[in-house]
N, C-alpha and C positions, 0 to 999 in steps of 0.2 A: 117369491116376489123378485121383480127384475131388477137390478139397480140403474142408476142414470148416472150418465159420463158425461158433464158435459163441462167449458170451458170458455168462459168468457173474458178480453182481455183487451187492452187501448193501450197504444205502447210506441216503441218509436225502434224502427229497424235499427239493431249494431252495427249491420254491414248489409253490402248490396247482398240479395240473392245470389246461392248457387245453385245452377242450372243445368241437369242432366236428362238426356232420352235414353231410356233403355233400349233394350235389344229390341223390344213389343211395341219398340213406338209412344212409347207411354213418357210424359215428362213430368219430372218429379224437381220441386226449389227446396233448396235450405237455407236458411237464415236463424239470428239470432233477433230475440222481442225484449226491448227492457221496458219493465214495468217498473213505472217508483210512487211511493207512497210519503207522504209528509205528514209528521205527525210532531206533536211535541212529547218531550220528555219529561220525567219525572221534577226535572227543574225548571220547566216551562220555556227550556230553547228547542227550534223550530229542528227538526232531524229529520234527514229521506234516506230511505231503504231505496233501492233497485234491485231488484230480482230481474236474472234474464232467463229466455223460454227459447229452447229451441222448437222454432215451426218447422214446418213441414206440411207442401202443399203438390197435390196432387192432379192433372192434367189439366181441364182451363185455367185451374189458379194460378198452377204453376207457369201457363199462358200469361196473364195478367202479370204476376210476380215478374217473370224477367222481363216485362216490356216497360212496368210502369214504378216500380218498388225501385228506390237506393237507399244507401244508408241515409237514417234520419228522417223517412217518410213516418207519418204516423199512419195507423191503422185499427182498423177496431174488427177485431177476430172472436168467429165463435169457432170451436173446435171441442176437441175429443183428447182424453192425457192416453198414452200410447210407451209402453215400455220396452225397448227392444232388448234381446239376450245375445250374443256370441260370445265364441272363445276366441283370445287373442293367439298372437301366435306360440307363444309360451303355455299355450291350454289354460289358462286363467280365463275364469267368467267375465266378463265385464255386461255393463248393463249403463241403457240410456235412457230417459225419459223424454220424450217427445211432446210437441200437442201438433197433433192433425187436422190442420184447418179443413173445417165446412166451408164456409162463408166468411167473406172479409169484405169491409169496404174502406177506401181511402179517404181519410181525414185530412186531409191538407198537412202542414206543417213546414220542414228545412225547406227550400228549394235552391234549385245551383242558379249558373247564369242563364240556362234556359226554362226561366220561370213561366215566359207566356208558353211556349213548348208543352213544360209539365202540367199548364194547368188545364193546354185545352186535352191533356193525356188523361187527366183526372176527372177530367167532366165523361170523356168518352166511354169510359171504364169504371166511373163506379155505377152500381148496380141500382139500381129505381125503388126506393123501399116499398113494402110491399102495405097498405092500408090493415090497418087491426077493425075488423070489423066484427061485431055481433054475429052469432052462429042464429040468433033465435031463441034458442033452448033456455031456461027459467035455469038460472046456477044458486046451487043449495048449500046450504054450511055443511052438509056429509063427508066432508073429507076423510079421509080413510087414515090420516095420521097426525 
């Protein structure tokens, strides 16, 4: 049986994208995603976690990312977790966790002094959501787990 990788996230960029073309032409953004969570505690005072994510976006995103992304844009990412290997240069393994955006849209959030700027950047760039429609098909309780 296959397993599923997948990753969903709403978050607020650490810092602006960084923005590379390789040799092939190909352009690749890196950024950090903080996700936080508010929860209360054991004593009933209010506590946030922030977890950060290194994304990782790959040729129109990475279009999109460096044209429209800064720090403090929010975003809502679906993606894939991604573990990279190398040895440093002391031959020690190191290891990095990733998530590899599919698909992102811009949420509004920070914006600097070119607000009317960024917004009409935001209308132009995000993506048209796509309608959930009925296939047809009669759906049965058989789930298989």
């Amino acid at each position: 049986m296959a397993g599923i990788n997948r990753v969903i996230l709403v978050g607020n960029l650490g810092k602006d994208p960084e923005v590379k073309s390789l040799e092939s032409g190909v352009k690749l953004a890196k950024f950090s995603l903080a996700t936080t969570e508010t929860f209360k505690d054991r004593d009933g005072n209010r506590t946030e976690h922030t977890e950060w994510h290194n994304i990782v976006f790959w040729r129109g995103l990475a279009d999109v990312a460096e044209k429209y992304l800064r720090k403090g844009s929010t975003i809502y990412l679906e993606g894939r977790i991604r573990t990279r290997t190398w040895k440093d240069e002391d031959g020690k393994n190191r290891y990095m966790t990733e998530i590899q955006g599919d698909n992102m849209t811009m949420l509004g959030g920070r914006r600097d002094n070119n607000s009317q700027q960024a917004d009409n950047a935001t209308k132009a760039a995000e993506p048209k959501p796509e309608p959930i429609t009925d296939s047809g098909t009669e759906q049965t309780n058989d789930l298989p787990f």
